[in-house]
DRENBAKOL-130572 format. One record per residue (C-alpha): residue in three letters; x, y, z; chain. Coordinates in steps of 0.25 Angstrom, whole numbers. Layout:
% residues N
+--------+-------+-------+-------+--------+
| residu |    xx |    yy |    zz | chaine |
+--------+-------+-------+-------+--------+
|    ala |     X |     Y |     Z |      A |
...
+--------+-------+-------+-------+--------+
***
This chain:
% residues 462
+--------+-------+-------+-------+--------+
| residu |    xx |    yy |    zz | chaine |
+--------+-------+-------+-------+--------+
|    unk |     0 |     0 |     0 |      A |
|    unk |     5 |    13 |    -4 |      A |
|    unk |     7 |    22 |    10 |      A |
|    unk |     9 |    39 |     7 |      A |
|    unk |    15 |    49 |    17 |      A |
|    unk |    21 |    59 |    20 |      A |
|    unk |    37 |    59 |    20 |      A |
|    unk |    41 |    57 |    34 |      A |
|    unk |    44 |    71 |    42 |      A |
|    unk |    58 |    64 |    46 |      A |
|    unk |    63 |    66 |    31 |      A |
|    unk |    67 |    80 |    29 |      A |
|    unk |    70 |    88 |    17 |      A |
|    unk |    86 |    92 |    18 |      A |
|    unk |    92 |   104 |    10 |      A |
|    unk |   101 |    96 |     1 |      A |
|    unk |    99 |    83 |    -7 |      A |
|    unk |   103 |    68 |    -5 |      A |
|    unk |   118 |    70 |     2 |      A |
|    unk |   126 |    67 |    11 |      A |
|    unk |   129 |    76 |    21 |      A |
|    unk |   139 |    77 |    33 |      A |
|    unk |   140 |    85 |    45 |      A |
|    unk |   150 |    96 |    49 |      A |
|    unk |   149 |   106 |    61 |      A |
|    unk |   135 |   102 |    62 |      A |
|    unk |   132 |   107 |    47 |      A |
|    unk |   127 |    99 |    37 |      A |
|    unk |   136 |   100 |    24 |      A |
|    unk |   132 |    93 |    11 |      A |
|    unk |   144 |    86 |     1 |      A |
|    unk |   150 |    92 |    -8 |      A |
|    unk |   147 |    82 |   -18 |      A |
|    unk |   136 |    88 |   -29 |      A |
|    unk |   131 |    72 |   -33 |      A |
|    unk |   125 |    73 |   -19 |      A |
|    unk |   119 |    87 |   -18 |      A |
|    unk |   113 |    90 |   -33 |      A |
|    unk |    99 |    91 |   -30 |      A |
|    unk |    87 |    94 |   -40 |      A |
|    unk |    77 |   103 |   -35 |      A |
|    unk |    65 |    95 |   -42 |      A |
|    unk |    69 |    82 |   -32 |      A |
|    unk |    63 |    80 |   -18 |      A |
|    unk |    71 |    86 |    -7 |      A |
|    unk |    83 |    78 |     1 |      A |
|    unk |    79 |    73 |    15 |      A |
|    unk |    86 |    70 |    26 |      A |
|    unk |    81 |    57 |    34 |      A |
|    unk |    80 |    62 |    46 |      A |
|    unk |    71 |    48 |    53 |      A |
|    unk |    83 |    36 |    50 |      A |
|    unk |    83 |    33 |    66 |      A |
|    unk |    68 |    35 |    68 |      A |
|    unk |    61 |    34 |    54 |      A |
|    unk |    45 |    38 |    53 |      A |
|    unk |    38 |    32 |    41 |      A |
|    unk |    24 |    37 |    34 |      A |
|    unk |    13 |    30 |    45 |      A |
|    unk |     7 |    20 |    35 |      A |
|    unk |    22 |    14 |    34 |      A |
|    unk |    23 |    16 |    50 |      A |
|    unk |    10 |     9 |    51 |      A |
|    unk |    14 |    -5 |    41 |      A |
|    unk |    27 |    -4 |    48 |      A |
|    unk |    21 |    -5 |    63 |      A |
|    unk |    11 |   -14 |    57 |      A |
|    unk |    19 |   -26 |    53 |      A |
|    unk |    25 |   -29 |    68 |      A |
|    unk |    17 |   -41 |    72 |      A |
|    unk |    21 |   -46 |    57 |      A |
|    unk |    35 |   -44 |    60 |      A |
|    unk |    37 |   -51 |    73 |      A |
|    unk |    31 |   -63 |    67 |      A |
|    unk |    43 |   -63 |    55 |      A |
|    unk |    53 |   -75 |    58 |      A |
|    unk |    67 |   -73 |    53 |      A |
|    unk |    72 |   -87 |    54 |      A |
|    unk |    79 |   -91 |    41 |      A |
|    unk |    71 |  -103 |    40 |      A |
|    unk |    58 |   -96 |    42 |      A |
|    unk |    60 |   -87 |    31 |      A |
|    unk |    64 |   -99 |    21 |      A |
|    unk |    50 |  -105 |    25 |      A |
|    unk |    41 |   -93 |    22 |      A |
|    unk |    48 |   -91 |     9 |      A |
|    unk |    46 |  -106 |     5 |      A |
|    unk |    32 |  -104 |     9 |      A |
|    unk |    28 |   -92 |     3 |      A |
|    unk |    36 |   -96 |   -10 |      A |
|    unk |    32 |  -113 |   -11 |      A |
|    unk |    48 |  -115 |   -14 |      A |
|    unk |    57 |  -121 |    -5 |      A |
|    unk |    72 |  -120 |   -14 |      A |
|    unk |    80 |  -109 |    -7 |      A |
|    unk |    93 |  -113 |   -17 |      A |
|    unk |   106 |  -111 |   -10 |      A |
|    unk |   109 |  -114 |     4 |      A |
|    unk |   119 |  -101 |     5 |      A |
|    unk |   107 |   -89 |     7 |      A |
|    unk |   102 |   -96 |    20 |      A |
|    unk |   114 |   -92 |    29 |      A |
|    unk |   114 |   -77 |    27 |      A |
|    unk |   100 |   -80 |    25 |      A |
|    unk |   101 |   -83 |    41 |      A |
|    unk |   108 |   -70 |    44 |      A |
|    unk |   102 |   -60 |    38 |      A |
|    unk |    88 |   -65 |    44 |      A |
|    unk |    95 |   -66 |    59 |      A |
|    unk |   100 |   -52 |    56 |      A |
|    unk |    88 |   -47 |    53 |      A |
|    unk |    80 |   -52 |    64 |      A |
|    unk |    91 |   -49 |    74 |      A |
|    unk |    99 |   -37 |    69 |      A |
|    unk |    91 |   -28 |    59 |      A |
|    unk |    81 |   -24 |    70 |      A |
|    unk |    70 |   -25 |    60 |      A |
|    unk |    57 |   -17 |    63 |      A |
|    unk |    44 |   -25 |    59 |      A |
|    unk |    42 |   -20 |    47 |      A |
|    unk |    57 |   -22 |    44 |      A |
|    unk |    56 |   -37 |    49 |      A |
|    unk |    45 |   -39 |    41 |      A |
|    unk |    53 |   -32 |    28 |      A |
|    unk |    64 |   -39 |    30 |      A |
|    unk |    57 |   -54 |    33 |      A |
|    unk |    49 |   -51 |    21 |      A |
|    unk |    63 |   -48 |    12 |      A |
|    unk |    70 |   -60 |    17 |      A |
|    unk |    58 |   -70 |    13 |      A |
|    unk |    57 |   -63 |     1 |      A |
|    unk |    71 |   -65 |    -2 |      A |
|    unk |    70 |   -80 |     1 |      A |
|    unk |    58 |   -81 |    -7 |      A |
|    unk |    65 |   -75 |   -18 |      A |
|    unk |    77 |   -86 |   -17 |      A |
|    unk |    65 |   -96 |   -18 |      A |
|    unk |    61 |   -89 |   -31 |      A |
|    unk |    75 |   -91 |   -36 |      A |
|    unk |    77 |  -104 |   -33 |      A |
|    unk |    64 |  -109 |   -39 |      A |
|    unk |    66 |  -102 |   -52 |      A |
|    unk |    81 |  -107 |   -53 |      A |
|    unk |    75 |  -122 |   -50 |      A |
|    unk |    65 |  -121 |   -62 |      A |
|    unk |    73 |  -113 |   -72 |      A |
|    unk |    88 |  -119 |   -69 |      A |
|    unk |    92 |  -111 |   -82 |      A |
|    unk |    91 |   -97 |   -74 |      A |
|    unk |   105 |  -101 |   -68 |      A |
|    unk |   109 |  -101 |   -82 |      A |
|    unk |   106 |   -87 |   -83 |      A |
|    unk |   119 |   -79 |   -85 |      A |
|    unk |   123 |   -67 |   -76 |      A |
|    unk |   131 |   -62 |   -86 |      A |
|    unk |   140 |   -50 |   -83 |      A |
|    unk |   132 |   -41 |   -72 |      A |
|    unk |   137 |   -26 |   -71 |      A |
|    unk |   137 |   -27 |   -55 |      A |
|    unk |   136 |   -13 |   -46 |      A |
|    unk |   143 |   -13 |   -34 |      A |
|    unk |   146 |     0 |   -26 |      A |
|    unk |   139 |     6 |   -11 |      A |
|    unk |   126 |     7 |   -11 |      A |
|    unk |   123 |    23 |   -14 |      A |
|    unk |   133 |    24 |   -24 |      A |
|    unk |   124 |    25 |   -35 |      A |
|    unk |   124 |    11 |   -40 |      A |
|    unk |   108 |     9 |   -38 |      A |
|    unk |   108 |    21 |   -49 |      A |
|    unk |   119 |    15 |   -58 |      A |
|    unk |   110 |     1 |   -57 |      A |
|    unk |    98 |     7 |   -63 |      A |
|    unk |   106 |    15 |   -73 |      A |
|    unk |   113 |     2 |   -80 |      A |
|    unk |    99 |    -5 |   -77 |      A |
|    unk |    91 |     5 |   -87 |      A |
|    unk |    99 |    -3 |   -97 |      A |
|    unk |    91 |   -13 |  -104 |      A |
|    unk |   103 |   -23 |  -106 |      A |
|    unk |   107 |   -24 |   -91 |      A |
|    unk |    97 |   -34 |   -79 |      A |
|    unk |    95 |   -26 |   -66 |      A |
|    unk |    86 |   -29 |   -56 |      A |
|    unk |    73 |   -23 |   -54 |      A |
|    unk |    70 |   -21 |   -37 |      A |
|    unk |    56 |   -28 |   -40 |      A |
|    unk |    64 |   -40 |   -46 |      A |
|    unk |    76 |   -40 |   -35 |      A |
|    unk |    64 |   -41 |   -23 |      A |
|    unk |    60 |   -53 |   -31 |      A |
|    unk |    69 |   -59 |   -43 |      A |
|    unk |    59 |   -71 |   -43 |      A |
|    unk |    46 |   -71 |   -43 |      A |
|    unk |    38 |   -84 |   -40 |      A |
|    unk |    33 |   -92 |   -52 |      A |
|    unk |    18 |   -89 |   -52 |      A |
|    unk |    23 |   -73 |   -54 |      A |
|    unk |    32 |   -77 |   -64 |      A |
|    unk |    23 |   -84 |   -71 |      A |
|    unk |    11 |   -74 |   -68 |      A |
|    unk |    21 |   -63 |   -74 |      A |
|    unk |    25 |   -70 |   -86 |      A |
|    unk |    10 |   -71 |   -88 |      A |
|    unk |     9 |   -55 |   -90 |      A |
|    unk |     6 |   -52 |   -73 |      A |
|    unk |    14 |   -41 |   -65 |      A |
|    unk |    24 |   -45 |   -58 |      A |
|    unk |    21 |   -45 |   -43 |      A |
|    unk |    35 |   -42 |   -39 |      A |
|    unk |    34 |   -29 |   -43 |      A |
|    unk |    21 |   -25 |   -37 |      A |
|    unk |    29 |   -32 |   -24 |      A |
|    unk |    40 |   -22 |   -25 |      A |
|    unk |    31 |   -10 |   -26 |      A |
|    unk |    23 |   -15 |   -15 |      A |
|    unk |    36 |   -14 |    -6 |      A |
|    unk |    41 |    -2 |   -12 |      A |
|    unk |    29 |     6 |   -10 |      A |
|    unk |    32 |     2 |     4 |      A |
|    unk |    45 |     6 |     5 |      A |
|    unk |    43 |    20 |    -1 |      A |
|    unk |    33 |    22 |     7 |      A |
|    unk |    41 |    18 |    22 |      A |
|    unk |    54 |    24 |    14 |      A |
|    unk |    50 |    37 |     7 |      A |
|    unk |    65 |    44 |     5 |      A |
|    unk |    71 |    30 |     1 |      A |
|    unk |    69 |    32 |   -12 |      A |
|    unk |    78 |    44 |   -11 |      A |
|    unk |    89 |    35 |    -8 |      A |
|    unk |    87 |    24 |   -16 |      A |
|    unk |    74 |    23 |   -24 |      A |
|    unk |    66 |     8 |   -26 |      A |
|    unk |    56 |     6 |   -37 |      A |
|    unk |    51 |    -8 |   -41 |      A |
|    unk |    59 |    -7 |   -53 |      A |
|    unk |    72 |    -1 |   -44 |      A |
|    unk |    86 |    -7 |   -51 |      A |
|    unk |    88 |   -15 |   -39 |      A |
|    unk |   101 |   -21 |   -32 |      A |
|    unk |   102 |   -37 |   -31 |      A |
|    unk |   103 |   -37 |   -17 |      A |
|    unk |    88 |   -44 |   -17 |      A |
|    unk |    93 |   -56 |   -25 |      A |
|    unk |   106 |   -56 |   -16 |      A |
|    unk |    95 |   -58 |    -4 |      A |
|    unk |    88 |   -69 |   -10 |      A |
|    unk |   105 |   -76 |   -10 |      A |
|    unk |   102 |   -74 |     5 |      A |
|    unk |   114 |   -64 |     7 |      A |
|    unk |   113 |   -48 |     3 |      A |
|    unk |   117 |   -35 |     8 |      A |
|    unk |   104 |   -32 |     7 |      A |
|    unk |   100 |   -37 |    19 |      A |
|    unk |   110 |   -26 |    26 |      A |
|    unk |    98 |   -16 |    24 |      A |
|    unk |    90 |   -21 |    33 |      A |
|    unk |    96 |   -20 |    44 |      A |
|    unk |   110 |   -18 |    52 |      A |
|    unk |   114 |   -33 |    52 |      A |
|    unk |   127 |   -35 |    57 |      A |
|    unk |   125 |   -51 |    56 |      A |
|    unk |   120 |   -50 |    42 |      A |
|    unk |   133 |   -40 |    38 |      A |
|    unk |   142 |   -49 |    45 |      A |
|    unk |   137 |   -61 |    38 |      A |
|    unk |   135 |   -55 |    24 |      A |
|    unk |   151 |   -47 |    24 |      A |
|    unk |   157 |   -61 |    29 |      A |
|    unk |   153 |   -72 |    19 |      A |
|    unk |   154 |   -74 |     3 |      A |
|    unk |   142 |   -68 |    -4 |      A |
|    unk |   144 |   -76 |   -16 |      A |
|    unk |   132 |   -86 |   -15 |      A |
|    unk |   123 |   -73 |   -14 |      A |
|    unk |   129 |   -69 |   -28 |      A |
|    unk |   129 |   -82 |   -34 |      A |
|    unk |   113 |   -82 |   -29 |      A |
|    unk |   112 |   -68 |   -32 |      A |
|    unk |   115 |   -72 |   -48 |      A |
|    unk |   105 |   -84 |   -47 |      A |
|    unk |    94 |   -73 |   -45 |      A |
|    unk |    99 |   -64 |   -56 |      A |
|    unk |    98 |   -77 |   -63 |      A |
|    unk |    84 |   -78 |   -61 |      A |
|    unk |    81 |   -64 |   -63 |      A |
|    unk |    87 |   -64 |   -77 |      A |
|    unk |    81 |   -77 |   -81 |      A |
|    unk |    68 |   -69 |   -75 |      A |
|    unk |    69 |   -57 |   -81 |      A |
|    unk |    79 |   -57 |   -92 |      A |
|    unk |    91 |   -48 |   -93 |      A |
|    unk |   107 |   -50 |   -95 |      A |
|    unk |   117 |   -42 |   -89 |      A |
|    unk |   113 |   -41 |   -75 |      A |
|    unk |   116 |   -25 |   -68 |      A |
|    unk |   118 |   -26 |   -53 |      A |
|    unk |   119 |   -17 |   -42 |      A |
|    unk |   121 |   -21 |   -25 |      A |
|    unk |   130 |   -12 |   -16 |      A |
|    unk |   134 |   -26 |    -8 |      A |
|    unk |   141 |   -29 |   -19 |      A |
|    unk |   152 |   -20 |   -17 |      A |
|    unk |   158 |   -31 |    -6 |      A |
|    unk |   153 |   -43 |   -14 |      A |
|    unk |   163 |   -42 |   -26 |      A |
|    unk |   167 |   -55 |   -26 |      A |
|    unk |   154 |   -62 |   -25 |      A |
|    unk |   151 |   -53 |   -37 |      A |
|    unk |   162 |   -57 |   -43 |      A |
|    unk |   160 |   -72 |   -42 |      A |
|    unk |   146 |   -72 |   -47 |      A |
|    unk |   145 |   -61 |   -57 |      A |
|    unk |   160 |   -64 |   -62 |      A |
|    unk |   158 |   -56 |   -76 |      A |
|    unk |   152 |   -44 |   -70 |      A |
|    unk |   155 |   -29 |   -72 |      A |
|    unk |   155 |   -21 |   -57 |      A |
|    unk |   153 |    -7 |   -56 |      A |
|    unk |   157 |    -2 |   -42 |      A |
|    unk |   150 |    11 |   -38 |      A |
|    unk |   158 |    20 |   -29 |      A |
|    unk |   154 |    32 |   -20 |      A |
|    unk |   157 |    40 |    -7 |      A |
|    unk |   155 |    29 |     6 |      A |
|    unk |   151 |    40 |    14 |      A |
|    unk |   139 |    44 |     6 |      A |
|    unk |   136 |    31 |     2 |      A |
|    unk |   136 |    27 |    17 |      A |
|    unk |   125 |    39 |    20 |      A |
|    unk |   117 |    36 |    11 |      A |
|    unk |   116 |    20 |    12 |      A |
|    unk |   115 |    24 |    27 |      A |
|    unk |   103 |    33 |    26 |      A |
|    unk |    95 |    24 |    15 |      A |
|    unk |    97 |    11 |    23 |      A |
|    unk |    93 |    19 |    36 |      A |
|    unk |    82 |    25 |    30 |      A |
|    unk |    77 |    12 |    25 |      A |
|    unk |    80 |     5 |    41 |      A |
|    unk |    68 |    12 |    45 |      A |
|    unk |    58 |     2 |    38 |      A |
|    unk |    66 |   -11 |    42 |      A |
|    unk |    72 |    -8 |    57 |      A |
|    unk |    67 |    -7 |    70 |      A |
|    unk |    75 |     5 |    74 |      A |
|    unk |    82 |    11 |    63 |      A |
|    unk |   101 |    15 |    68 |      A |
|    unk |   104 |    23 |    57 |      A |
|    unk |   120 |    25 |    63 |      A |
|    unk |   118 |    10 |    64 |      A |
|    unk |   115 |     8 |    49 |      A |
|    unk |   123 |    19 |    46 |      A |
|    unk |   137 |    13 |    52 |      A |
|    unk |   134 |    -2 |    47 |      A |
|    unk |   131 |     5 |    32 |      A |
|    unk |   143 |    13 |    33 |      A |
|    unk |   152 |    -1 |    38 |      A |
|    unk |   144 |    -8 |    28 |      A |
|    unk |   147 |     0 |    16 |      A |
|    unk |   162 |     3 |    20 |      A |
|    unk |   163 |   -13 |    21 |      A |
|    unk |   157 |   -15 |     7 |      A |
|    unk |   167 |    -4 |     1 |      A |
|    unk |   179 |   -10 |     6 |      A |
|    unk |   174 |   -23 |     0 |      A |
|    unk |   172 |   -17 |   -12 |      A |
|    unk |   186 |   -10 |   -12 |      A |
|    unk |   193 |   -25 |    -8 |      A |
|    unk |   186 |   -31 |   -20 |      A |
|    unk |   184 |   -22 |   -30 |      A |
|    unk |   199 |   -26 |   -34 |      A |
|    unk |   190 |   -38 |   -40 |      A |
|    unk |   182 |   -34 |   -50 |      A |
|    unk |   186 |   -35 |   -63 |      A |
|    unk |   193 |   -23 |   -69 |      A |
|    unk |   186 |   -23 |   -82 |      A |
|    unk |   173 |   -25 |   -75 |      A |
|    unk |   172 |   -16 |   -64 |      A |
|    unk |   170 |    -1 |   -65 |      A |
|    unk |   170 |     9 |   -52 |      A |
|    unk |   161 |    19 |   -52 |      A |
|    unk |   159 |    32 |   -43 |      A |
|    unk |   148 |    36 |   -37 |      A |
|    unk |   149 |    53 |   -43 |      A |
|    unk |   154 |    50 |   -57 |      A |
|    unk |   140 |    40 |   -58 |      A |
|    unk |   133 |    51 |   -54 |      A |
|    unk |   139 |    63 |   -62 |      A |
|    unk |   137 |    53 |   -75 |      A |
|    unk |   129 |    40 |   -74 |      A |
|    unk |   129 |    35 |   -86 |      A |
|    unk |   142 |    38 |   -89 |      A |
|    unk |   145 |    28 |   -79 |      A |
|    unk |   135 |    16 |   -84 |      A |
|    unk |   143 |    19 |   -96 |      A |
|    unk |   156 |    16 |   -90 |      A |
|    unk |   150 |     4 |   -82 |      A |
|    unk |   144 |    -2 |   -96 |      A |
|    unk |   158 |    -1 |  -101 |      A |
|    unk |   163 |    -8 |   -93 |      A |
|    unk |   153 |   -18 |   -91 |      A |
|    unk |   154 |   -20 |  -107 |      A |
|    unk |   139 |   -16 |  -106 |      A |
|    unk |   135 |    -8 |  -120 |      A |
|    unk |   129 |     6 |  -116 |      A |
|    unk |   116 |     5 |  -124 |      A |
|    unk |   108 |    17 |  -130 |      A |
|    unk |    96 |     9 |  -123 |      A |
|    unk |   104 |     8 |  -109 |      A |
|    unk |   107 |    24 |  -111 |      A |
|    unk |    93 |    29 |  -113 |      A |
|    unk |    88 |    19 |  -102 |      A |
|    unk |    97 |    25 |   -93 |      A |
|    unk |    93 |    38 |   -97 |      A |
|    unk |    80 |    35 |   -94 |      A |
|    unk |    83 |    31 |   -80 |      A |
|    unk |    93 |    43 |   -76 |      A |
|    unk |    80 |    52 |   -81 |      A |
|    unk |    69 |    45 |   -74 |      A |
|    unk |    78 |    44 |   -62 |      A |
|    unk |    88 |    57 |   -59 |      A |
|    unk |    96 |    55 |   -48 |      A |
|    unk |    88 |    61 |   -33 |      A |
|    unk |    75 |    63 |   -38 |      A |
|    unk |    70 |    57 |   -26 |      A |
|    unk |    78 |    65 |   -17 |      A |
|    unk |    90 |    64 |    -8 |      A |
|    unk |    92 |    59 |     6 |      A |
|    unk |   102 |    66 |    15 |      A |
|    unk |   112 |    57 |    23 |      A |
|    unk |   120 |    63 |    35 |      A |
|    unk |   129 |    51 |    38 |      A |
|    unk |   132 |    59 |    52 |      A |
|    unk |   121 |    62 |    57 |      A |
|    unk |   112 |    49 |    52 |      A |
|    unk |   120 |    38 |    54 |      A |
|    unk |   132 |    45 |    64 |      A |
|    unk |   142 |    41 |    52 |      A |
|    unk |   155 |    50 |    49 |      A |
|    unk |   158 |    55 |    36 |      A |
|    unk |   173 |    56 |    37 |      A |
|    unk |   175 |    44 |    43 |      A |
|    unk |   166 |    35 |    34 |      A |
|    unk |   175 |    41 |    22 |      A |
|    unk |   188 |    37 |    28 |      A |
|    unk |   183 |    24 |    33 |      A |
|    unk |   182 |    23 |    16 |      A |
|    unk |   192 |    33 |     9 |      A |
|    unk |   201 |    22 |     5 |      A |
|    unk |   187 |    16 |    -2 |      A |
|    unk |   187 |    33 |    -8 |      A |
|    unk |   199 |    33 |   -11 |      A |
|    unk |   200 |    21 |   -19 |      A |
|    unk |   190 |    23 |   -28 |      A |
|    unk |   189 |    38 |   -28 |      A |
|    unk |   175 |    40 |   -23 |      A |
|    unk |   171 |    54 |   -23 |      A |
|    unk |   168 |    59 |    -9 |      A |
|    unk |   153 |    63 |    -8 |      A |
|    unk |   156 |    74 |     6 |      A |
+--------+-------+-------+-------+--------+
***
């Protein structure tokens, strides 16, 4: 059901666009950088989240939420449990692969124990992890009745790997505009395979419901989220990351999102991702068998420390590693996965999450930096956050060069099309104050990572 309100009173228009700001002598000062300050007078107004620690929400989203308690408490997390009711509600019973059941152990304690989940969260997060298992049942059938899917070639993928906020979300749906390259539609990552009977009814000429399923949710979210789409804008035909189909594997930096889970980090960072790759391919498989395509364009920030999993699985791919300021990228992942706390936790740290965030990406970096020795020469191309920006498609040009992909005419006004329909801000800015939101320092974050600056030449966004 749709639900309208007014914007919260907590979020307040500020004087100046979506930036990072600092603090000096108790003054607020914006950087110097323009990329972050240009600002169109014809766009909504920045705002400043002023409600992280104590969030309010429109009342009918206040009222669902405090709804749902009695619902919650009854959820079980036990792994066993879950694989039950996803058998049930699916009539299979082949989950393929023993590997995903270990992490799929972990994660479930961790949320249970360690995300403090509010209800509604409990319930959001036992419906994704059913709907995940679900999905592997999906696979597995599929593959059992169509054994030529594993034939299906996964041939030379153009892989994005970068922080998150570095502008790789906006470099993936540039290169997915062109008609010769798969991406991944959000609607299709929830669900890569639907059941039979909705395969079937589809083929016959029906809708497929797993779009209306992704509206339903993303009215929701809208809705509970309102500035969201100011960071990071979600539509049922969103260019999507595959870290849904690296869930349905059992093992995915996904899972880090909903909570702060240090069992679930610790786990994750010390063992071999590999099988989750080799079942992330067996799910591209299916969706290309599905849905058609040849030269597959992905996107994940936890690939930046998982080179060699990448490596293994997709051996003949081109990588495209997105580089940008850590301190800004830590601002702004901090803020958007803070923001977003508020409709899955109990009591919402944003220090807390702000600290594990900026651990977390400095962790990932200094992966990056140890492996990125590994990637092919020929086949790599770095690419900084400010020259994308000041020329996008200059870059996809340099990226299609090297990836030996032709630059088409089609590719070109498809792109176009896209950059028109969506410039760059038009749903406003977010400010993010590292200091006085999440009690993080500037000047210490960019030592902890100059020799990451230094190496690769970042421009330095304040």
């Amino acid at each position: 059901m749709a639900v309208t309100s007014d914007p919260p009173r907590a979020l307040t228009a500020a004087p100046a666009p979506g930036v990072l700001v600092r603090r000096d002598s108790g003054r607020e000062r914006a950087p110097t950088a323009t990329l972050l300050t240009m600002s169109d007078p014809g766009r909504p107004a920045p705002v400043r989240i002023d409600d992280l620690a104590n969030p309010t929400f429109p009342p009918p989203i206040a009222e669902m939420m405090d709804a749902v308690g009695p619902v919650a408490a009854d959820l079980s997390f036990d792994p066993d449990v879950l694989l039950a009711q996803a058998g049930t509600e699916t009539g299979l019973d082949d989950f393929g692969d023993e590997w995903f059941r270990e992490p799929l152990g972990v994660i479930l304690r961790a949320i249970d124990t360690e995300a403090g989940p509010s209800a509604w969260g409990r319930i959001s997060a036992h419906t994704q992890m059913l709907t995940h298992m679900k999905n592997r049942l999906q696979v597995e059938a599929i593959v059992r009745a169509h054994p030529e899917i594993l034939d299906v070639e996964i041939a030379r993928p153009i892989v994005i790997i970068g922080q998150p906020r570095t502008g790789t979300t906006h470099l993936h749906n540039l290169m997915a505009e062109d008609p010769a390259l798969r991406s991944l539609r959000y609607w299709e990552s929830l669900e890569p395979v639907p059941p039979a009977a909705e395969r079937e009814a589809v083929a016959a000429g029906g809708v497929d419901p797993r779009r209306e399923r992704c509206a339903m949710g993303l009215t929701i979210l809208n809705e509970a989220l309102p500035y969201f789409k100011r960071m990071h804008e979600m539509t049922v035909d969103h260019v999507h990351e595959e870290i849904q189909l690296l869930a349905i594997a059992g093992s995915t930096m996904l899972f880090e999102t909903m909570g702060v889970m240090p069992s679930w980090r610790e786990w994750y960072v010390g063992h071999d991702q590999t099988p989750a790759y080799a079942y992330l391919r067996r799910v591209l498989q299916c969706a290309q068998w599905l849905g058609g395509g040849e030269r597959w364009v992905l996107k994940s920030p936890q690939h930046l420390e998982q080179i060699q999993p990448l490596l293994d699985v997709f051996p003949d791919a081109t990588f495209v590693f997105t580089h940008r300021d850590p301190v800004a990228v830590i601002a702004s992942n901090a803020e958007m996965i803070a923001y977003t706390a508020r409709f899955s936790t109990a009591q919402v740290d944003p220090p807390k999450i702000g600290h594990y965030w900026a651990d977390r990406i400095e962790e990932m970096l200094r992966a990056g930096m140890r492996d990125h020795e590994l990637l092919p020469d020929d086949r790599t191309i770095d690419l900084r956050f400010d020259e994308f920006m000041a020329d996008d498609l200059a870059m996809v040009r340099r990226i299609y060069d090297v990836a030996d992909q032709p630059f088409t005419p089609q590719a070109r006004v498809a792109m176009d099309a896209f950059i028109a329909a969506h410039p760059r801000g038009v749903n406003g800015g977010v400010i993010y104050d590292p200091e006085r939101d999440f009690g993080l320092d500037p000047v210490e974050l960019r030592e902890r990572m100059r020799d990451y600056t230094d190496r690769f030449g970042v421009t330095l966004e304040h």
